[in-house]
KOLDRENTOR-273103 format. One record per residue (C-alpha): residue number from 1; x negated, y, z. Coordinates in Angstrom, 1 decimal. Layout:
% KOLDRENTOR-273103
<atom><num>NUM</num><xx>X</xx><yy>Y</yy><zz>Z</zz></atom>
...
% end
This chain:
% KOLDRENTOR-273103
<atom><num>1</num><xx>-5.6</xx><yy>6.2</yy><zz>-17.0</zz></atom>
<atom><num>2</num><xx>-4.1</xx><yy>3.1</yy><zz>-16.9</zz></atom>
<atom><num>3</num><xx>-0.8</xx><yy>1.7</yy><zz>-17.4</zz></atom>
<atom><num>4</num><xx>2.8</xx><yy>2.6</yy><zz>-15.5</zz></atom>
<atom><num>5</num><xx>4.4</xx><yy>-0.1</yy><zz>-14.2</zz></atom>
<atom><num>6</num><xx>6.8</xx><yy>-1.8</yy><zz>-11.3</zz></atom>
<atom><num>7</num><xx>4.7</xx><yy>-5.0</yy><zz>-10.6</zz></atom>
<atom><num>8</num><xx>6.9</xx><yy>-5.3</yy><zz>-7.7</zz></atom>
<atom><num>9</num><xx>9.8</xx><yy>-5.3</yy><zz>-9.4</zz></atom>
<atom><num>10</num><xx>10.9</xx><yy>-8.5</yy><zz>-7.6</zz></atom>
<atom><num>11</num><xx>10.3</xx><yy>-7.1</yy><zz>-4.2</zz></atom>
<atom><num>12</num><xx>13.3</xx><yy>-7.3</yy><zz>-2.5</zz></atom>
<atom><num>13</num><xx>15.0</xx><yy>-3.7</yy><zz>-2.1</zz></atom>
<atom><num>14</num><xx>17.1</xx><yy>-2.9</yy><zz>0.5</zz></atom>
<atom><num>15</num><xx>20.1</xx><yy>-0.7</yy><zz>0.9</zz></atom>
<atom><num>16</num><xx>18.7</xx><yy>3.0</yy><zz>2.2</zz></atom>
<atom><num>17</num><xx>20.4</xx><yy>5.2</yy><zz>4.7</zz></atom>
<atom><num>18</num><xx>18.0</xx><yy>8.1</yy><zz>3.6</zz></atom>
<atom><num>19</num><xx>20.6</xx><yy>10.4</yy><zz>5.6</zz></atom>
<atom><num>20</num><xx>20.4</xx><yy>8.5</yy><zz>8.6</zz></atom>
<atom><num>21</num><xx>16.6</xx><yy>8.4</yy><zz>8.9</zz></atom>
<atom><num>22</num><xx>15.6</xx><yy>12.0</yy><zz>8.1</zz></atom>
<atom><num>23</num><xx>18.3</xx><yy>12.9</yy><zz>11.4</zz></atom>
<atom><num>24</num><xx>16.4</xx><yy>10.4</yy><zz>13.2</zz></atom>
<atom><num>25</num><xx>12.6</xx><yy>11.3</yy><zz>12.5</zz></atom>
<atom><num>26</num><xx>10.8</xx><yy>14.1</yy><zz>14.6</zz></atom>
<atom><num>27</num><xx>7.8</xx><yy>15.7</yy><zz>14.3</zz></atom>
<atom><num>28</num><xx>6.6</xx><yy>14.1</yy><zz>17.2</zz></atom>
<atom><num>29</num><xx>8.0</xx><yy>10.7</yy><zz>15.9</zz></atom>
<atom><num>30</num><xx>5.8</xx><yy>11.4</yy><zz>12.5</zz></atom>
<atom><num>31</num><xx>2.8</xx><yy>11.9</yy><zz>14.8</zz></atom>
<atom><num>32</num><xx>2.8</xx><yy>8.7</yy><zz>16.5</zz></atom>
<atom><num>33</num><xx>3.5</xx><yy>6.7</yy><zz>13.3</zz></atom>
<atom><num>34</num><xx>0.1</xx><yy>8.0</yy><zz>11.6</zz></atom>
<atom><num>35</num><xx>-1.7</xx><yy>7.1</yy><zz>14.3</zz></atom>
<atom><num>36</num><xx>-0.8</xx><yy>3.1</yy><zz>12.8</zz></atom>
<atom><num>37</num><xx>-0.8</xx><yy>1.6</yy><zz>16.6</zz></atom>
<atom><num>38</num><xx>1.5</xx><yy>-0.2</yy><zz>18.3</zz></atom>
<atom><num>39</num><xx>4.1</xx><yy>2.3</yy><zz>18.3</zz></atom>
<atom><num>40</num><xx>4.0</xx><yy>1.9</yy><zz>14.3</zz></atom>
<atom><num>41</num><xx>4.2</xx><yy>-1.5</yy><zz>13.8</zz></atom>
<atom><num>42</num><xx>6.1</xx><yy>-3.0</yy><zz>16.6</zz></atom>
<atom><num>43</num><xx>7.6</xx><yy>-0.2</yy><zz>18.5</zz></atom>
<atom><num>44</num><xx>10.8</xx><yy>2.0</yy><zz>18.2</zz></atom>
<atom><num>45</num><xx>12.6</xx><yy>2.0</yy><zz>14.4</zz></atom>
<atom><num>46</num><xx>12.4</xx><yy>5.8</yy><zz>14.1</zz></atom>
<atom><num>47</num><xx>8.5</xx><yy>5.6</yy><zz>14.4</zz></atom>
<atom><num>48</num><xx>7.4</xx><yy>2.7</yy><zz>12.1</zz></atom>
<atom><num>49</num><xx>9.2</xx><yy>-0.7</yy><zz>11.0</zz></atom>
<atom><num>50</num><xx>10.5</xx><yy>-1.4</yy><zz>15.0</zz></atom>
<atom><num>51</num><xx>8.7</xx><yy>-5.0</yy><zz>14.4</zz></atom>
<atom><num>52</num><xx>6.8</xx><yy>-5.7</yy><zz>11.9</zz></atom>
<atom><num>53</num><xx>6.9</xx><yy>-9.6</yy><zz>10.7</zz></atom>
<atom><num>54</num><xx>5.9</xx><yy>-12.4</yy><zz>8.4</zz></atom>
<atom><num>55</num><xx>8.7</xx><yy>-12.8</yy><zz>5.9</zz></atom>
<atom><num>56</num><xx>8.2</xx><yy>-15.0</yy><zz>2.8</zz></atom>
<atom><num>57</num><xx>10.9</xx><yy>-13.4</yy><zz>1.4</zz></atom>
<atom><num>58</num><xx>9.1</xx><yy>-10.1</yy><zz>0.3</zz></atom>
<atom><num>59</num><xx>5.8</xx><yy>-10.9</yy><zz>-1.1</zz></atom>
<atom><num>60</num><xx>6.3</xx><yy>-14.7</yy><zz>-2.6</zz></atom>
<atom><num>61</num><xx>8.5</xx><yy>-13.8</yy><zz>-5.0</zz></atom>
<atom><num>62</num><xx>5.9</xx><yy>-11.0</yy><zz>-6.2</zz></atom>
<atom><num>63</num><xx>3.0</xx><yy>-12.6</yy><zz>-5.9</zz></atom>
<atom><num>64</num><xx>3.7</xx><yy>-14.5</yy><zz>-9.6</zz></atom>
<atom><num>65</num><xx>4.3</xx><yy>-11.2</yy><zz>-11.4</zz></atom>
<atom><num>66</num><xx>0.8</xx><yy>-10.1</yy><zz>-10.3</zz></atom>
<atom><num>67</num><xx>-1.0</xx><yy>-13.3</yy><zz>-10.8</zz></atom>
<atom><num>68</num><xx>0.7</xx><yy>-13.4</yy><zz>-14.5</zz></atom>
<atom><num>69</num><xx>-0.5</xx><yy>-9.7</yy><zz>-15.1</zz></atom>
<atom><num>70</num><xx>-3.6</xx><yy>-9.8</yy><zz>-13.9</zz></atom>
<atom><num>71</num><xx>-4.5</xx><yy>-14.0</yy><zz>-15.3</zz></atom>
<atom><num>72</num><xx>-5.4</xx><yy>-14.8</yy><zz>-11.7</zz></atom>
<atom><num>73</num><xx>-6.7</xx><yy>-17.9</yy><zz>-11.0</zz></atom>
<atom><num>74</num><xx>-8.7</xx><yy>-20.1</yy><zz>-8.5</zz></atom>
<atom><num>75</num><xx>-12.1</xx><yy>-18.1</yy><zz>-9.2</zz></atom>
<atom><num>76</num><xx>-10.6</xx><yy>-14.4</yy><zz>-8.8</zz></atom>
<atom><num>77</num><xx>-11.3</xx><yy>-12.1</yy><zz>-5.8</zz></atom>
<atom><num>78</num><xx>-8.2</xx><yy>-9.3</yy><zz>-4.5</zz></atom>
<atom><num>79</num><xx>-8.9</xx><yy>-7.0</yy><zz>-2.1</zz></atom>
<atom><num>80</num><xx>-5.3</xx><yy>-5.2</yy><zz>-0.2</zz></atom>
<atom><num>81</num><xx>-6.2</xx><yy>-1.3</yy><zz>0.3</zz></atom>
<atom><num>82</num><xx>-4.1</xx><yy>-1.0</yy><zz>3.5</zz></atom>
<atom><num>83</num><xx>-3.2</xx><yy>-4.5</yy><zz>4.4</zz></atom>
<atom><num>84</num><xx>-1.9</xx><yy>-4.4</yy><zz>7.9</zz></atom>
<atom><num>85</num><xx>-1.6</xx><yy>-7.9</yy><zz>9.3</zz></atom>
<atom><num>86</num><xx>-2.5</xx><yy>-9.6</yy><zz>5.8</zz></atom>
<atom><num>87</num><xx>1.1</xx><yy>-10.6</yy><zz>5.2</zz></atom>
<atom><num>88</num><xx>0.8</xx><yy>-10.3</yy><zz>1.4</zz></atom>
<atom><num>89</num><xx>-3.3</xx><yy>-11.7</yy><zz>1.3</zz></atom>
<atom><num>90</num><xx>-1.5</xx><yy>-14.9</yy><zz>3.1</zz></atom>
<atom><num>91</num><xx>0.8</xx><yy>-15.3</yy><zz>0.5</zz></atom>
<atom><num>92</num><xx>-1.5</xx><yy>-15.2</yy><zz>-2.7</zz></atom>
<atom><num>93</num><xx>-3.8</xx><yy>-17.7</yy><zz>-0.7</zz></atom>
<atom><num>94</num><xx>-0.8</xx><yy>-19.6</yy><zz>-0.8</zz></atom>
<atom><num>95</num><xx>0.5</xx><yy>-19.5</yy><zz>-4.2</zz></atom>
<atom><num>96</num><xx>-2.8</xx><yy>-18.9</yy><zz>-6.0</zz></atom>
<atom><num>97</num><xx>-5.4</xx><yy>-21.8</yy><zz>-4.4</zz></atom>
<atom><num>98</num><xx>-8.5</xx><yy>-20.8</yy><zz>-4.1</zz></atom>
<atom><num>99</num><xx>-8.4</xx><yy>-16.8</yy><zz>-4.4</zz></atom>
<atom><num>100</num><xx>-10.8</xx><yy>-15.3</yy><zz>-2.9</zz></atom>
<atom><num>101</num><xx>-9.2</xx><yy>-12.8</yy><zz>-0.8</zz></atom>
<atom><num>102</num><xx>-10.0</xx><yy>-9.6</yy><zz>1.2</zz></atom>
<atom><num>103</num><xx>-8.4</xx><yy>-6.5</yy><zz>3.6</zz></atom>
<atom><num>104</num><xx>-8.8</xx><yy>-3.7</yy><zz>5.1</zz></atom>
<atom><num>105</num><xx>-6.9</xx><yy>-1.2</yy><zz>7.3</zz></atom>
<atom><num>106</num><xx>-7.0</xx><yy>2.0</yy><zz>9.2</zz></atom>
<atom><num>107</num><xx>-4.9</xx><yy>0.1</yy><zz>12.2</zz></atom>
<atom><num>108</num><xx>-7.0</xx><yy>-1.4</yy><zz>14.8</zz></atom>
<atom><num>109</num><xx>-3.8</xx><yy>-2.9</yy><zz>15.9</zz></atom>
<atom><num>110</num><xx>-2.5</xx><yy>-4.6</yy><zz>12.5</zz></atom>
<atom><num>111</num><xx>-5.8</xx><yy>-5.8</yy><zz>11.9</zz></atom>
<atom><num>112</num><xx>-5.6</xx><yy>-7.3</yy><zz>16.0</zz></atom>
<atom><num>113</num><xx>-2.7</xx><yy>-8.5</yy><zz>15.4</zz></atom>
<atom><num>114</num><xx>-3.0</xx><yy>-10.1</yy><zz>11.6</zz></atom>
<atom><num>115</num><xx>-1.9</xx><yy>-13.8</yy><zz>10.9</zz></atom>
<atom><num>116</num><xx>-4.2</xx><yy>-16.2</yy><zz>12.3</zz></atom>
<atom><num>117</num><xx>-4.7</xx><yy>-17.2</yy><zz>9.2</zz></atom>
<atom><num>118</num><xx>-6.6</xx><yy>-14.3</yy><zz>7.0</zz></atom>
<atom><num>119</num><xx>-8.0</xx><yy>-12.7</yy><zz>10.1</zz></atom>
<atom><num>120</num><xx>-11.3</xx><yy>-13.8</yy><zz>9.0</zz></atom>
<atom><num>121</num><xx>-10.5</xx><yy>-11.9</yy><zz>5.7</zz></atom>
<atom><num>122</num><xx>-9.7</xx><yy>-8.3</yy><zz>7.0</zz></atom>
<atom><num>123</num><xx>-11.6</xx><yy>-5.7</yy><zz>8.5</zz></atom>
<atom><num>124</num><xx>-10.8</xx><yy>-2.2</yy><zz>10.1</zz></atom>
<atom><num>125</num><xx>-12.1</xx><yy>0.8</yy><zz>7.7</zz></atom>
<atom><num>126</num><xx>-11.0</xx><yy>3.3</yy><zz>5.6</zz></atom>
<atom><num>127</num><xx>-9.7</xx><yy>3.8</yy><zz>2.1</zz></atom>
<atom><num>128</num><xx>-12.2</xx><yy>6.7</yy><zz>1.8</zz></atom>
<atom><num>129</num><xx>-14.5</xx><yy>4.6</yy><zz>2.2</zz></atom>
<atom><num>130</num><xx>-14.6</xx><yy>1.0</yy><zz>1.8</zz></atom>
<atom><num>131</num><xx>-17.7</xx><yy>-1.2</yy><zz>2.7</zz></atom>
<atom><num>132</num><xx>-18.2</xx><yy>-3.2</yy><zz>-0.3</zz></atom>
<atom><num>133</num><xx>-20.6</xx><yy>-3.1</yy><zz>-3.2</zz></atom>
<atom><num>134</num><xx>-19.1</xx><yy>-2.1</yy><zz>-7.1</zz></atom>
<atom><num>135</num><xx>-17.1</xx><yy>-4.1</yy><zz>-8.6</zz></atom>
<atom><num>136</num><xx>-16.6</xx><yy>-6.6</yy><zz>-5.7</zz></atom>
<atom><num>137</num><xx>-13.1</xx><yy>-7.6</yy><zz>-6.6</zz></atom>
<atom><num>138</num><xx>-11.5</xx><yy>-8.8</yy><zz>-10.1</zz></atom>
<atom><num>139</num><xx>-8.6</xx><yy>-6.7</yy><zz>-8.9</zz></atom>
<atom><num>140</num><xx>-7.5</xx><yy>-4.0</yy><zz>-5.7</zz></atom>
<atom><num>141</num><xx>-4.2</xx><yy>-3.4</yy><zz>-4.4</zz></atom>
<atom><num>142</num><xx>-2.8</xx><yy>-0.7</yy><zz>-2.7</zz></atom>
<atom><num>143</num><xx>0.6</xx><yy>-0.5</yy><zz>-1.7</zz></atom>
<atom><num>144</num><xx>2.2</xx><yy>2.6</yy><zz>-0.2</zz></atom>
<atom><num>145</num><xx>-1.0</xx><yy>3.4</yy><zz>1.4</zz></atom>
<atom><num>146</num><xx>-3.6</xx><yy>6.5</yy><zz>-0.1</zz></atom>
<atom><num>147</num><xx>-0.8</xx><yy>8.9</yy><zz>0.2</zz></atom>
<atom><num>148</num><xx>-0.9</xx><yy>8.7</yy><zz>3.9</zz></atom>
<atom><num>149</num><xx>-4.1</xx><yy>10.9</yy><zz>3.7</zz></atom>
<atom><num>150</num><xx>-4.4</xx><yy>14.3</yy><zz>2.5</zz></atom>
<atom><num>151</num><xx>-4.9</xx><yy>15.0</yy><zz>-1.1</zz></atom>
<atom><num>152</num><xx>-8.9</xx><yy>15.5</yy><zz>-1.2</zz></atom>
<atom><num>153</num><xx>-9.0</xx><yy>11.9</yy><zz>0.8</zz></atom>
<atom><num>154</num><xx>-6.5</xx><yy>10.8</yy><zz>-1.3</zz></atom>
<atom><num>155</num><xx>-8.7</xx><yy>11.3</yy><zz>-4.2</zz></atom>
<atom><num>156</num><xx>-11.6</xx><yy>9.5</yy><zz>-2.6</zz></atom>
<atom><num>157</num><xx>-9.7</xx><yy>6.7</yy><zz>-1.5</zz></atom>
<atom><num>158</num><xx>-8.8</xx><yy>6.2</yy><zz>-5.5</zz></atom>
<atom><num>159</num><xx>-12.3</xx><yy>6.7</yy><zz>-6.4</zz></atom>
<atom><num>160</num><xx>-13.3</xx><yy>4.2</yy><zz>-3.9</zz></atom>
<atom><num>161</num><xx>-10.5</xx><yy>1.6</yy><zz>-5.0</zz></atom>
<atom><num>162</num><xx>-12.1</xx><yy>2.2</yy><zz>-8.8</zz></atom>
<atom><num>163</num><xx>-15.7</xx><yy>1.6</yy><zz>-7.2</zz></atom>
<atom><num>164</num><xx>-14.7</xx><yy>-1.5</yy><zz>-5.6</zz></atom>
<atom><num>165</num><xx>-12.7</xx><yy>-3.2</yy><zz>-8.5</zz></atom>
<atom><num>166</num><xx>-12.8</xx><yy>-4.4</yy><zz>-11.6</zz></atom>
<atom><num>167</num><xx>-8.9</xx><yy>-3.4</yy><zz>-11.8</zz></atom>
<atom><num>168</num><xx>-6.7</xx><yy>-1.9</yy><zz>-9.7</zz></atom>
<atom><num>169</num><xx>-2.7</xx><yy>-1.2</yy><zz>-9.1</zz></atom>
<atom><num>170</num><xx>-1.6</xx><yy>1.1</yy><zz>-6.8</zz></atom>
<atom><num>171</num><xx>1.9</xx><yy>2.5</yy><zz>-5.8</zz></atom>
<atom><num>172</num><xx>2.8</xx><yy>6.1</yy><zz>-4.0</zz></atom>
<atom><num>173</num><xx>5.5</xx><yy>8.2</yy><zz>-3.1</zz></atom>
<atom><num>174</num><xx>7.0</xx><yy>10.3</yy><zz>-5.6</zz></atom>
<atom><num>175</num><xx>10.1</xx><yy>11.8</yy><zz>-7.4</zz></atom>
<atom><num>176</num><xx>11.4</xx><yy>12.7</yy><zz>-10.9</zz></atom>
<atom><num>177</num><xx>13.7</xx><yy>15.9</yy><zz>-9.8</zz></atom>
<atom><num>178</num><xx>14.9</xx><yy>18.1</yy><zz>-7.0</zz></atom>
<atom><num>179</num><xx>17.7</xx><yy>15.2</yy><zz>-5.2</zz></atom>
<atom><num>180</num><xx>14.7</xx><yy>12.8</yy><zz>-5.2</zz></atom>
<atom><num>181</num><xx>12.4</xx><yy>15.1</yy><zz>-4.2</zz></atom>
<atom><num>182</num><xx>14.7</xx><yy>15.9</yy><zz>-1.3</zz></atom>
<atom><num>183</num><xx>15.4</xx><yy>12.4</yy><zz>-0.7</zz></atom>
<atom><num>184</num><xx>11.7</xx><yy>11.7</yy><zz>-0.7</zz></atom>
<atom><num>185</num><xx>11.2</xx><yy>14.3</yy><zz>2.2</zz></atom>
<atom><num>186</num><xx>14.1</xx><yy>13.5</yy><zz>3.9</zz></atom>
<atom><num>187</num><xx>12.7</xx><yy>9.7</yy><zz>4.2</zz></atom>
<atom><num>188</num><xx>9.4</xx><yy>10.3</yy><zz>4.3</zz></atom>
<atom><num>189</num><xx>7.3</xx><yy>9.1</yy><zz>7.8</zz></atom>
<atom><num>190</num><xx>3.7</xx><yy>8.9</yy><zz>7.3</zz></atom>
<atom><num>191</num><xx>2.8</xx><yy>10.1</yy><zz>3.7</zz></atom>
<atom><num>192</num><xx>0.7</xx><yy>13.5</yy><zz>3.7</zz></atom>
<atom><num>193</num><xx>0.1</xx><yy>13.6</yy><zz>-0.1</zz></atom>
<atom><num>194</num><xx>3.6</xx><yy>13.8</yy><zz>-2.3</zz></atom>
<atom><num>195</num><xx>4.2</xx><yy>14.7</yy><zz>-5.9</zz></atom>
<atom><num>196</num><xx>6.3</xx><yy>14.3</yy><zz>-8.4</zz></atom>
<atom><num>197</num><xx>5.7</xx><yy>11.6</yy><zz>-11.3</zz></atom>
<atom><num>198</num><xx>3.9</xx><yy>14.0</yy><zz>-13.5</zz></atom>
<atom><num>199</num><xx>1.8</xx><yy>16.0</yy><zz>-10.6</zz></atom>
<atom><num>200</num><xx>0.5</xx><yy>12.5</yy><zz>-10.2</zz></atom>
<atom><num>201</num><xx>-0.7</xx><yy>11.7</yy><zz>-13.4</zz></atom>
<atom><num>202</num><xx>-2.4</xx><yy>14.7</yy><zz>-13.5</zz></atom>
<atom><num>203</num><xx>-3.7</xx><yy>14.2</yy><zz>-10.4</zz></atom>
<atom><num>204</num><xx>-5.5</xx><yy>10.7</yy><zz>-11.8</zz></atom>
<atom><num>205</num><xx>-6.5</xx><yy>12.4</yy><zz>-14.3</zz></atom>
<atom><num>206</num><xx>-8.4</xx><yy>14.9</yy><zz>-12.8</zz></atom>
<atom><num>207</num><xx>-10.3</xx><yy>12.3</yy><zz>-10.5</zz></atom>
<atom><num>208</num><xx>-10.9</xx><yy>9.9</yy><zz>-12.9</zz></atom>
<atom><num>209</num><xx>-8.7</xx><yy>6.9</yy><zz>-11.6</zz></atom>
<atom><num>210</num><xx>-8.1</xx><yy>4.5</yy><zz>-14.3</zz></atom>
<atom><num>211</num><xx>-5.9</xx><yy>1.9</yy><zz>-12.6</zz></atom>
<atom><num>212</num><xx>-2.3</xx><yy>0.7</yy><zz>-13.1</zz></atom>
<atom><num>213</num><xx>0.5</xx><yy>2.9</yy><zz>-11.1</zz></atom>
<atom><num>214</num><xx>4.1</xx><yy>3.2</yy><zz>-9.9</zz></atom>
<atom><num>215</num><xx>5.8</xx><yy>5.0</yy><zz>-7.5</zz></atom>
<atom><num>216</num><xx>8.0</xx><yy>4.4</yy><zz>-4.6</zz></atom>
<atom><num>217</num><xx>11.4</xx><yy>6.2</yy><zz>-4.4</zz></atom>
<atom><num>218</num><xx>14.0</xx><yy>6.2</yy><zz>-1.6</zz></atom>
% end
């Protein structure tokens, strides 16, 4: 397994209203946000991001921390496992020249609708199964993404992102105790596959996934 920590610590976090949100959210509202269309991305606030847009502000300043971490350089390759409109591949095309540079995405709409830019670099598919040989990619990130599937596609997913890369950093949703846990659930929109901190590192464990790991807390 491999090591546990916040790469995007510089990620710019914003203030919560867990409270607010679970009153919002229905089950009907958490069945159109896993569908990942329109109504996710760019549609009402209680079923996805209400607009979903390019912001230098979130993944410029993390792209350093990863590039440091990782040596990346002109002649690495990065794939994003779940990389909606490419929003974080456009900025490490940016900041790294001459990264090679890949995506994919469940969303036939984010992947529509990427940045003109790194449209030629994504590709609708799934993490369970991702169309590229072993060890394509120096590194593969995922952000916030295999725990939208259940856990036995969970597990693939990870397996696939271990095929795929050379290395690999993931994050998930999780909790350390019972008001995070409640938190968690309370917040929680499109993730079908939650456990707490140490239920996960069993978890990679018991499939084999070798990568680096954090988790995402409300």
């Amino acid at each position: 397994m491999g090591q546990e920590i916040d790469l995007l610590i510089n990620y710019p976090r914003p203030v919560r209203n867990v409270e607010a949100r679970a009153q919002e959210k229905s089950e009907e509202d958490r069945a159109i946000a896993r569908r990942f269309g329109k109504e996710f991305f760019d549609g009402d606030r209680k079923q996805g991001y209400g607009g979903f847009n390019y912001m230098p502000r979130f993944w410029q300043p993390v792209v350093p921390t990863f590039q440091e971490f990782y040596n990346l350089n002109g002649q690495s390759s990065l794939l994003d496992v779940g990389c909606a409109k490419g929003f974080m591949l456009y900025d490490f095309a940016q900041l790294v020249p001459g990264i090679k540079v890949g995506g994919i995405d469940v969303s036939e709409y984010a992947i529509a609708n990427a940045m003109e830019s790194t449209k030629k670099f994504v590709q609708v598919a799934n993490a369970t199964s991702l169309p590229f040989a072993d060890k394509s990619f120096d590194l593969v990130i995922s952000i916030n993404t295999v725990h939208n599937l259940d856990r036995a596609e969970c597990a693939k997913a990870l397996q696939e992102i271990e095929r795929v890369g050379k290395r690999s950093y993931i994050t998930v949703d999780a909790y350390r105790n019972e008001e995070e846990k409640k938190r968690m659930y309370a917040w929680n929109l499109t993730a079908k596959t939650i456990m707490s901190v140490e239920e996960w590192k069993v978890f990679f464990k018991e499939i084999g996934f070798t990568g680096d790991y954090f988790w995402f807390i409300p």
